[in-house]
VOLUMVO-174495 format. One record per atom (N, C-alpha, C): x, y negated, z; residue in three letters; residue number from 1; atom name. Coordinates in steps of 0.001 Angstrom, whole numbers, plus 500000, padded with zeros to 6 digits. Layout:
N
      c1      c2      c3    r    k   a
       X       Y       Z  ala  NUM  CA
...
//
This chain:
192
      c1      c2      c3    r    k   a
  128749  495160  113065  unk    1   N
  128486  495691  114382  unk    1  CA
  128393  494527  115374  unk    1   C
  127193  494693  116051  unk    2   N
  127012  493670  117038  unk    2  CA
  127402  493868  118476  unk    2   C
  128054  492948  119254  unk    3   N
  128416  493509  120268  unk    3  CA
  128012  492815  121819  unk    3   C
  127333  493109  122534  unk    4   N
  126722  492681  123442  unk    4  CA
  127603  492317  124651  unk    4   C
  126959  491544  125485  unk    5   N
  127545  490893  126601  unk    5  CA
  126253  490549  127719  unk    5   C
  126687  490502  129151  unk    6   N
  125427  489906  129609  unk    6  CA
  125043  488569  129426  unk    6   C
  123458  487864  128590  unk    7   N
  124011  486786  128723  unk    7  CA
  123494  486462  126796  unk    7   C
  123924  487624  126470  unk    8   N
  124253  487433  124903  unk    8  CA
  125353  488154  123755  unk    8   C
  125412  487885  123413  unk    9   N
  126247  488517  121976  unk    9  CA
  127576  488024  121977  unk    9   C
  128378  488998  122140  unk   10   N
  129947  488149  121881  unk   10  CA
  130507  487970  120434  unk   10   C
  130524  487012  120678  unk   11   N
  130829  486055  119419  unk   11  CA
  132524  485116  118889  unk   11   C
  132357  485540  117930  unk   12   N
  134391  485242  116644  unk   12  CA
  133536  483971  116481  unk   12   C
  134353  482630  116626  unk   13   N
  133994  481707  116129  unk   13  CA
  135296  481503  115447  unk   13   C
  135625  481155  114015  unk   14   N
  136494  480488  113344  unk   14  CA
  136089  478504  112854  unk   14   C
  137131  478016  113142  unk   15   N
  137110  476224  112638  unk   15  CA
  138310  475971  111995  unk   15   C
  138145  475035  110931  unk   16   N
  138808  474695  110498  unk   16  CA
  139561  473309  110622  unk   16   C
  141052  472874  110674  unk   17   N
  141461  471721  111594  unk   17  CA
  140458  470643  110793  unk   17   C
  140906  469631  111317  unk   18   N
  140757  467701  111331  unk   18  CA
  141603  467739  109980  unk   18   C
  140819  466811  109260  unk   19   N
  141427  466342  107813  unk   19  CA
  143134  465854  108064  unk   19   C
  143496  465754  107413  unk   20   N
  144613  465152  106725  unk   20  CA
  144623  464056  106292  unk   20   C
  146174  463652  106082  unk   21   N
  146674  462548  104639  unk   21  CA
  146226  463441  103423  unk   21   C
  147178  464756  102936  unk   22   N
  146765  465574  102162  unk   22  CA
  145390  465625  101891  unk   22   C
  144700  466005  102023  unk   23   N
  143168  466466  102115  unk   23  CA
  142695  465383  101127  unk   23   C
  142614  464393  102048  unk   24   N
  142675  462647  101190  unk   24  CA
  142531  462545  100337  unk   24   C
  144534  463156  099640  unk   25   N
  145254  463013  098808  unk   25  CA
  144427  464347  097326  unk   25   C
  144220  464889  098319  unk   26   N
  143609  466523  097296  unk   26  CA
  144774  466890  097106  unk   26   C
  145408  467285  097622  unk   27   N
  147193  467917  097949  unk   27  CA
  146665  469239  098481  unk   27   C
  147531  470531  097729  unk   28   N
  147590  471690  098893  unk   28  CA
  148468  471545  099598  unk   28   C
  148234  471400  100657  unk   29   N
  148966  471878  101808  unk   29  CA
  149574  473059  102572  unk   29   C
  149065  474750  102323  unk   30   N
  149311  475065  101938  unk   30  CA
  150314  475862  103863  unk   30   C
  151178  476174  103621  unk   31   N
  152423  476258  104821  unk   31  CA
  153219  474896  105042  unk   31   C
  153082  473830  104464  unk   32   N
  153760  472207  105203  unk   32  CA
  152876  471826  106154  unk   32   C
  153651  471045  107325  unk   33   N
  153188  471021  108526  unk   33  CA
  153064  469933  108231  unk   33   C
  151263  469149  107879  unk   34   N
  151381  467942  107883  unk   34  CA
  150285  467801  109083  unk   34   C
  149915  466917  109939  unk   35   N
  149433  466316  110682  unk   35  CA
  148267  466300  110571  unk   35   C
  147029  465997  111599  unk   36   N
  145476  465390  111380  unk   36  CA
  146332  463543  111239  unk   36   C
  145280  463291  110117  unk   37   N
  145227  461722  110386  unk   37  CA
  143956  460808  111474  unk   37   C
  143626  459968  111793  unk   38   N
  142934  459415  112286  unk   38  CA
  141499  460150  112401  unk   38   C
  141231  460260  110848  unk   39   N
  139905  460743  110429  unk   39  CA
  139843  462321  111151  unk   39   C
  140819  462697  111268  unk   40   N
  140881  464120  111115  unk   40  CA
  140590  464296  113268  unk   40   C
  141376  462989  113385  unk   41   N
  141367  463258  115167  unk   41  CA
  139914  462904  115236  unk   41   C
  139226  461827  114815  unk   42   N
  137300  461588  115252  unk   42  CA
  137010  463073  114956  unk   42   C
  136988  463636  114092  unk   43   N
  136284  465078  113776  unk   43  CA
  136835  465647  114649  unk   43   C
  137686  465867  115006  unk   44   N
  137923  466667  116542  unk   44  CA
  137148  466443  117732  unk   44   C
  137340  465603  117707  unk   45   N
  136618  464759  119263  unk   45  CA
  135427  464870  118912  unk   45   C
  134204  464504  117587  unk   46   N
  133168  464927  117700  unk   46  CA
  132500  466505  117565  unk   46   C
  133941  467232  117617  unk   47   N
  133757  468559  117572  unk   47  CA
  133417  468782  119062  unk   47   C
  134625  468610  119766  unk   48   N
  134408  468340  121052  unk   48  CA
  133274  468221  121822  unk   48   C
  132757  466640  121557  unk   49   N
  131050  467156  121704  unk   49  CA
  130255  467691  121585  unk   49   C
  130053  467814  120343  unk   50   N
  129311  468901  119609  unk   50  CA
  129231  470573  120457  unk   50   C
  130156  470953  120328  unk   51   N
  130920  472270  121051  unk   51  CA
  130988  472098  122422  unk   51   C
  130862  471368  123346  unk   52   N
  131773  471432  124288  unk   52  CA
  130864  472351  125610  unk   52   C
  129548  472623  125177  unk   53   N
  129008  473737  125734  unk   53  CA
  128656  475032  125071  unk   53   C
  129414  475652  124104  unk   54   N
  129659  476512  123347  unk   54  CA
  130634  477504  124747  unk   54   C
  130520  479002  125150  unk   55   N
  131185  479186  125493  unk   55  CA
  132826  479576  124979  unk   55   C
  133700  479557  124957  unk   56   N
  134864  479963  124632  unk   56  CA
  135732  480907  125680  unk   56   C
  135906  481609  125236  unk   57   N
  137148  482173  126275  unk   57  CA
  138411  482272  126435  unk   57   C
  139100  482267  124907  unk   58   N
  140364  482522  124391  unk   58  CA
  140212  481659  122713  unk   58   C
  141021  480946  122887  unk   59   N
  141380  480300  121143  unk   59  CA
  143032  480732  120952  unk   59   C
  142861  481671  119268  unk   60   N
  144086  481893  118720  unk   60  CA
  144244  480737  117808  unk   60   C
  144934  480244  117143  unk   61   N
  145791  479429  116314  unk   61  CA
  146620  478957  115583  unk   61   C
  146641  478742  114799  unk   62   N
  147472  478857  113557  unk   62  CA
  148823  477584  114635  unk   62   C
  149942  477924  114172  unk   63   N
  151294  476973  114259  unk   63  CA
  151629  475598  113977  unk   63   C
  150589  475372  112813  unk   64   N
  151093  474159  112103  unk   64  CA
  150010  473561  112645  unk   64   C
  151065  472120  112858  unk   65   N
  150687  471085  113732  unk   65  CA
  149101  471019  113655  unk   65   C
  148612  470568  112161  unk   66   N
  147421  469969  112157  unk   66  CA
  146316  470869  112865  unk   66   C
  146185  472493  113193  unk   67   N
  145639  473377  113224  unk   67  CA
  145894  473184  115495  unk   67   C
  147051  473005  115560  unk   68   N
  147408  472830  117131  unk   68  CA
  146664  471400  117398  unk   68   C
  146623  470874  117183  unk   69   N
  146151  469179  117683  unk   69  CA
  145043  469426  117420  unk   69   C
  144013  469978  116610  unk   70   N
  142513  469987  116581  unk   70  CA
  142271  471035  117912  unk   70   C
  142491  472451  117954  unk   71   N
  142473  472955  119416  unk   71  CA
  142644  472047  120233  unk   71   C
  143777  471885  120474  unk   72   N
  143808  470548  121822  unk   72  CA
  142528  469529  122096  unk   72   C
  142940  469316  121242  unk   73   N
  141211  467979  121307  unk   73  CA
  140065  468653  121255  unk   73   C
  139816  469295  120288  unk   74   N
  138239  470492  120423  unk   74  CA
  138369  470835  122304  unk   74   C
  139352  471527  122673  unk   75   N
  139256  472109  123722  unk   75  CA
  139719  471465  124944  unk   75   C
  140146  470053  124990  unk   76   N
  140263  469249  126239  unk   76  CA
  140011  469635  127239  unk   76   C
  140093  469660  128159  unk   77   N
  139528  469731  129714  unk   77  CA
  138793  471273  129936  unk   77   C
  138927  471785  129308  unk   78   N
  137927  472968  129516  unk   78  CA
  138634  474413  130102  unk   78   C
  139930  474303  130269  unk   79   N
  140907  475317  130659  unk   79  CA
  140817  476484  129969  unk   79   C
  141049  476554  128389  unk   80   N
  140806  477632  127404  unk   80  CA
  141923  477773  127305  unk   80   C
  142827  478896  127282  unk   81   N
  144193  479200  126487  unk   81  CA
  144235  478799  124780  unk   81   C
  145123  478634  124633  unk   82   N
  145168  477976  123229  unk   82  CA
  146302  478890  122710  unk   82   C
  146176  479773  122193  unk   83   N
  147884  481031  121607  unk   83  CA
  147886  480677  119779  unk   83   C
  149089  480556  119995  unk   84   N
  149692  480126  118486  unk   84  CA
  149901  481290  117980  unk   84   C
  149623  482169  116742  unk   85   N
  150212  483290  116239  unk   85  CA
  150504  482681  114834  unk   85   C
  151807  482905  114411  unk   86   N
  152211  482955  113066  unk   86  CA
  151197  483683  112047  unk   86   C
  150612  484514  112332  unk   87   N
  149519  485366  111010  unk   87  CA
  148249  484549  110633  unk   87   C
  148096  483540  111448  unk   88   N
  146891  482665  111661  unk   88  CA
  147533  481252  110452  unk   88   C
  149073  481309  109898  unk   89   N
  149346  480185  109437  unk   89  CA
  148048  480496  107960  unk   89   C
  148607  479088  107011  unk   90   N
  147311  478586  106413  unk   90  CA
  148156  479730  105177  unk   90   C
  147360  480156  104022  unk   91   N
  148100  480768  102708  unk   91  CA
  148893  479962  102201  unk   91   C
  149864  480360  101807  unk   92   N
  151474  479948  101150  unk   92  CA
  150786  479453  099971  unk   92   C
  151069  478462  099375  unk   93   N
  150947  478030  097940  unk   93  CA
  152501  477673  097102  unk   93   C
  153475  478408  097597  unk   94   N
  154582  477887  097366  unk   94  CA
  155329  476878  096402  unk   94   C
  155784  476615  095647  unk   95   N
  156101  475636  094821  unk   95  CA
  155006  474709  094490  unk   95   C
  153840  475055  094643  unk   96   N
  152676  474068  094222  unk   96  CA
  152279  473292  095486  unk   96   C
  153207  473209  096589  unk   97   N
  152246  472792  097773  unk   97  CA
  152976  471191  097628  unk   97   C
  151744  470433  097536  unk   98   N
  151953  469098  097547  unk   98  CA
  151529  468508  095618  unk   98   C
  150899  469706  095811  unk   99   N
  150639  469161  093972  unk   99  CA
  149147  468937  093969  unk   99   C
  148793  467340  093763  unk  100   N
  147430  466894  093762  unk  100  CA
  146471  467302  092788  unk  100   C
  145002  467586  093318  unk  101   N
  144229  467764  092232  unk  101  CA
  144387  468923  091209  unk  101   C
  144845  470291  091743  unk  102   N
  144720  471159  091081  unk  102  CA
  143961  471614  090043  unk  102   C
  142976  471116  090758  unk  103   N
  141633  471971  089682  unk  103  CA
  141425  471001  088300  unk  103   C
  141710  469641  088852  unk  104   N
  141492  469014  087638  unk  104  CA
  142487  468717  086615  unk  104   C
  144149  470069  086918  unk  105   N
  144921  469979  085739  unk  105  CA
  144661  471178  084890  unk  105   C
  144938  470722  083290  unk  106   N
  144095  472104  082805  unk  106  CA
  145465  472794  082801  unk  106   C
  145258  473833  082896  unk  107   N
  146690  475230  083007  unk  107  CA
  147617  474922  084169  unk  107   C
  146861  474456  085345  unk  108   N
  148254  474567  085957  unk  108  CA
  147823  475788  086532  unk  108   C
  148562  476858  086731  unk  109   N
  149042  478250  087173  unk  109  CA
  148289  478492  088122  unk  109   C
  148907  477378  089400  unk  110   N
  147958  478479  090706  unk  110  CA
  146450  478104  091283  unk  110   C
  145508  477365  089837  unk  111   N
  144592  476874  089440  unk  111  CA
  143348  478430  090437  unk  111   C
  144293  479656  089521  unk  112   N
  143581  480688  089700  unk  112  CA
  142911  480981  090926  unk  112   C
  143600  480677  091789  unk  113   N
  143006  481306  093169  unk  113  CA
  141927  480623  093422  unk  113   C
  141742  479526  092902  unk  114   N
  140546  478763  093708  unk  114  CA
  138947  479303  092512  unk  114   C
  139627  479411  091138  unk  115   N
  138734  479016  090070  unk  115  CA
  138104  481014  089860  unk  115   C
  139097  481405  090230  unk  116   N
  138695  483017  089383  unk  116  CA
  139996  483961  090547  unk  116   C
  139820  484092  091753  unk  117   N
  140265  484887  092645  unk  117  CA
  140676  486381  092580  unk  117   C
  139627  486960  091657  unk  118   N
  140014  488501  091590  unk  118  CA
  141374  488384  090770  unk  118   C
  140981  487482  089493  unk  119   N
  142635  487482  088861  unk  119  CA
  143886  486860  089074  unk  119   C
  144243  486222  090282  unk  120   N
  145176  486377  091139  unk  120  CA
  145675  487720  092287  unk  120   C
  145926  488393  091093  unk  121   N
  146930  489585  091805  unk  121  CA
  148707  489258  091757  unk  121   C
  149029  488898  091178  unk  122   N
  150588  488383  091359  unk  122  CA
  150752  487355  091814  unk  122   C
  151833  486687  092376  unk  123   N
  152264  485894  093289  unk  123  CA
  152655  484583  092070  unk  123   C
  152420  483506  091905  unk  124   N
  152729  482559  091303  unk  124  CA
  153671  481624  092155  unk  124   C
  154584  481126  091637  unk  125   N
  155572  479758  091882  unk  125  CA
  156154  480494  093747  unk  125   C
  156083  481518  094561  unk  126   N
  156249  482075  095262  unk  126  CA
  155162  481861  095809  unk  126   C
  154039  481740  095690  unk  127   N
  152752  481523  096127  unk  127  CA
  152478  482994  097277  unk  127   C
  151865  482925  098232  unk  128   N
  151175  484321  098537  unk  128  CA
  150334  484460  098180  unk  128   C
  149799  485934  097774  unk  129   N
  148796  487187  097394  unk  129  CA
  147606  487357  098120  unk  129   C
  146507  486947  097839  unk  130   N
  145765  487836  098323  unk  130  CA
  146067  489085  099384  unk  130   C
  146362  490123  098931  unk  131   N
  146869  491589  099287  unk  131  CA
  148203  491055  101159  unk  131   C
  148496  490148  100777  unk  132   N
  149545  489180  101597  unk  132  CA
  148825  488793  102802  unk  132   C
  148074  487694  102277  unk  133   N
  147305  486851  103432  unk  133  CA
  145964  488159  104151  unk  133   C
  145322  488988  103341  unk  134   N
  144610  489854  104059  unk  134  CA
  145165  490564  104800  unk  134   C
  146906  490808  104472  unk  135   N
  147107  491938  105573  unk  135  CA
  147500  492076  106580  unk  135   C
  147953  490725  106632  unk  136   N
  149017  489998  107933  unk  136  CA
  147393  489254  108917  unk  136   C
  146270  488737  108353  unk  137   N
  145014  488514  108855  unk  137  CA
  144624  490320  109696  unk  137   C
  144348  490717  108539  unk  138   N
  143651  492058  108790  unk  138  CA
  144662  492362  110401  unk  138   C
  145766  492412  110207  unk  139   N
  146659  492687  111246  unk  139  CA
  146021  492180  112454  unk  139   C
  145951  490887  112468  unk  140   N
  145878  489908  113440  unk  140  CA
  144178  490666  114453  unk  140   C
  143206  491093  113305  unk  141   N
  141971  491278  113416  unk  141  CA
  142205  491882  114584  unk  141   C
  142951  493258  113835  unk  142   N
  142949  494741  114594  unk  142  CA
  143583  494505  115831  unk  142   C
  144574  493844  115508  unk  143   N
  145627  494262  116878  unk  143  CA
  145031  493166  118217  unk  143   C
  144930  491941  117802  unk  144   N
  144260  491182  118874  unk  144  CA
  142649  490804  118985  unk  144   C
  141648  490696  117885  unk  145   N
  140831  490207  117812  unk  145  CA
  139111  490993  118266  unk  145   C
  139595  492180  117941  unk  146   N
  139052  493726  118053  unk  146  CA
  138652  493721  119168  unk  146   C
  139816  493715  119586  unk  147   N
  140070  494746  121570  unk  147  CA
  139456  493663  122124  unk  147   C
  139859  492070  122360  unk  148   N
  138936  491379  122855  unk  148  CA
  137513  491418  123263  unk  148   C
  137073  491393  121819  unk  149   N
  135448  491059  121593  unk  149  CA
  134853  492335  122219  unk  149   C
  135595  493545  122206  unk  150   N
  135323  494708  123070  unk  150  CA
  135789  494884  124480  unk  150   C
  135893  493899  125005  unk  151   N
  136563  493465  126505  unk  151  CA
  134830  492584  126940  unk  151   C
  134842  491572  125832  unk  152   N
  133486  490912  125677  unk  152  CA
  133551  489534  125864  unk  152   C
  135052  489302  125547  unk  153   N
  134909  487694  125638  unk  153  CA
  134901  487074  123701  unk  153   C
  134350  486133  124257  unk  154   N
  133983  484933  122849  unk  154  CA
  135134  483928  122335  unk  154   C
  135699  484804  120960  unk  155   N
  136645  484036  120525  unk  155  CA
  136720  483053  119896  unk  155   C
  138202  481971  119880  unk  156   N
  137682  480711  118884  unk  156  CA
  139254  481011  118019  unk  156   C
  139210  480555  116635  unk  157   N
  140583  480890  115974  unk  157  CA
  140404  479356  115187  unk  157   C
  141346  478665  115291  unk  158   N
  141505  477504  114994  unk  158  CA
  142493  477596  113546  unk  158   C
  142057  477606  112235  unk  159   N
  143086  477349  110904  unk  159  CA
  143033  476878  110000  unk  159   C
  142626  477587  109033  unk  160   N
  142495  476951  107445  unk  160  CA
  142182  477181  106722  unk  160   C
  141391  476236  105787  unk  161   N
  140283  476924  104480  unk  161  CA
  141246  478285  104338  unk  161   C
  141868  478601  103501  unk  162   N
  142134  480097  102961  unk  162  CA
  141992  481033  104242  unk  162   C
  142527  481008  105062  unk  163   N
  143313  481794  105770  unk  163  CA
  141836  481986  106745  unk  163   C
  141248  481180  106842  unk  164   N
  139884  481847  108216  unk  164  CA
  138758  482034  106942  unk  164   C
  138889  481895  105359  unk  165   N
  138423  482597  104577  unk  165  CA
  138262  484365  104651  unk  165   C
  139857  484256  104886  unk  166   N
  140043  486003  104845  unk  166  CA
  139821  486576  106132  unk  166   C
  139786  485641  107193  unk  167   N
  138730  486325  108019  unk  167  CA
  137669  487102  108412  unk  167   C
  137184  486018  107416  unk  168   N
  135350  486099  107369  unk  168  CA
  134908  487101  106021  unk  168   C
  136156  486955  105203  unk  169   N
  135666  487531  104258  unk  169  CA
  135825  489221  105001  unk  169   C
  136885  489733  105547  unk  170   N
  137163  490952  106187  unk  170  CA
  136322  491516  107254  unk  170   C
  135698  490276  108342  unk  171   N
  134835  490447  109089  unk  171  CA
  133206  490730  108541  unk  171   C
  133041  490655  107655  unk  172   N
  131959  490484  106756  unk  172  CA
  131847  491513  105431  unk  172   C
  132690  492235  105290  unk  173   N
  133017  493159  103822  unk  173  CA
  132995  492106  102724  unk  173   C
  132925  491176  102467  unk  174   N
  132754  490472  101357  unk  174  CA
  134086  490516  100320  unk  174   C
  133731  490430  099241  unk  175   N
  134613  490881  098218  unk  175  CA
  135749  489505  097516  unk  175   C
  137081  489575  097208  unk  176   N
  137745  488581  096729  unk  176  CA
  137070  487928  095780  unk  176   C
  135784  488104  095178  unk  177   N
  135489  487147  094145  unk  177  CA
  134361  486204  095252  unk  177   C
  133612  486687  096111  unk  178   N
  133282  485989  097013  unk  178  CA
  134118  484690  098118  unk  178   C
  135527  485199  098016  unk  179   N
  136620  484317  098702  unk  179  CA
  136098  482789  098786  unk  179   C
  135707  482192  098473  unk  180   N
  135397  480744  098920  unk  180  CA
  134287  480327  098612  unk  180   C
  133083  481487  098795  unk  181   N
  131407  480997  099270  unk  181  CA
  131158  480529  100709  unk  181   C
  132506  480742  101457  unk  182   N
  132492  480432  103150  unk  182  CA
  133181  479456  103074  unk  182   C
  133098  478332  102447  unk  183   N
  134340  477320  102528  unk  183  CA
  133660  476447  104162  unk  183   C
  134556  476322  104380  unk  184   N
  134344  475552  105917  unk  184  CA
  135100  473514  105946  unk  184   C
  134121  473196  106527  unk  185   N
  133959  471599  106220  unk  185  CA
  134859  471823  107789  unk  185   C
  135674  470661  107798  unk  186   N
  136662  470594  108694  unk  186  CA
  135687  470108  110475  unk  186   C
  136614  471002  111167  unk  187   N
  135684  470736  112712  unk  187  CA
  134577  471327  112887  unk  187   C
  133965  472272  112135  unk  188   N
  132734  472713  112450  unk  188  CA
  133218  474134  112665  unk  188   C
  131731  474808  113732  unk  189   N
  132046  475890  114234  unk  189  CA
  131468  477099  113175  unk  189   C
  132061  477886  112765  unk  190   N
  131616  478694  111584  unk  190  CA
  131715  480209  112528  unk  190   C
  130200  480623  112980  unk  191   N
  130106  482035  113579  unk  191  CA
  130414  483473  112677  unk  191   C
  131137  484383  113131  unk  192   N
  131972  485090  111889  unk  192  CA
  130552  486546  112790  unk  192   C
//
């Protein structure tokens, strides 16, 4: 459903933060609050440019640091509210977060989510669910994201590969085996 404005179409923009050490590293990261590194602050700032006549009205945001410091810098000077919601954090990878190079160990466990998604229905190493991260998202959709865009202002949600996955995947009907055909390159504006 498209929703009009004078002017134009009001528009969900989701981004994903400024790289990491992790990232680097090929570390999930996961719920640890690690930082943008250097690299990760230029991609901000040339987000910044890039964007900086994009309208915005309201940016929600994930908590963890790296996800707060790319808002900030994306949105400098421009007097945008910047709101932190906990449902916006990145998917839990629990016991595996900080374990490099997943994909390229053979059997490690929470391999699944990235490689074959539908068959991650149980929770590995305390990992979150699918069923988890959509519903506490889905939440977020309904209760704040909805009423907005039907007010008619143009949102920005600042987070993380998984988590502005299930965004887009919810905003979009797209199905869990589809889950990471939207993968988002860090700092860019991805229209939902």
């Amino acid at each position: 459903m498209l929703l009009f404005k004078s002017g134009g179409i009001i528009v969900l923009y989701v981004m994903r933060h400024g790289r990491t050490d992790w990232n680097a590293k090929h570390k999930l990261q996961g719920r640890s609050d690690i930082p943008i590194n250097d690299d990760g602050r230029e991609m901000a700032l040339n987000a910044y440019e890039e964007y900086k006549s994009v309208n915005i009205d309201v940016c929600y945001c994930s908590p963890l640091i790296r996800a707060v410091e790319t808002a900030e810098i994306v949105l400098k000077g421009r007097n945008i509210p910047i709101i932190k919601d906990d449902r916006l954090k990145e998917m839990s990878f629990g016991d595996y977060e900080g374990t490099e190079y997943v994909l390229e160990k053979p059997n490690c466990p929470i391999a699944v989510i990235f490689k074959d998604p539908e068959k991650y229905v149980e929770s590995i190493g305390g990992a979150e669910t699918f069923d988890e991260l959509f519903a506490r998202t889905g939440e977020f959709l309904k209760e704040v994201v909805e009423p907005q865009l039907k007010e008619g202002k143009d949102i920005l949600i600042v987070g993380h590969g998984a988590m502005n996955s299930s965004i887009i995947c919810q905003r979009k009907g797209m199905s869990i085996g589809e889950f990471w055909d939207n993968s988002l390159r860090h700092c860019t504006l991805f229209e939902v």
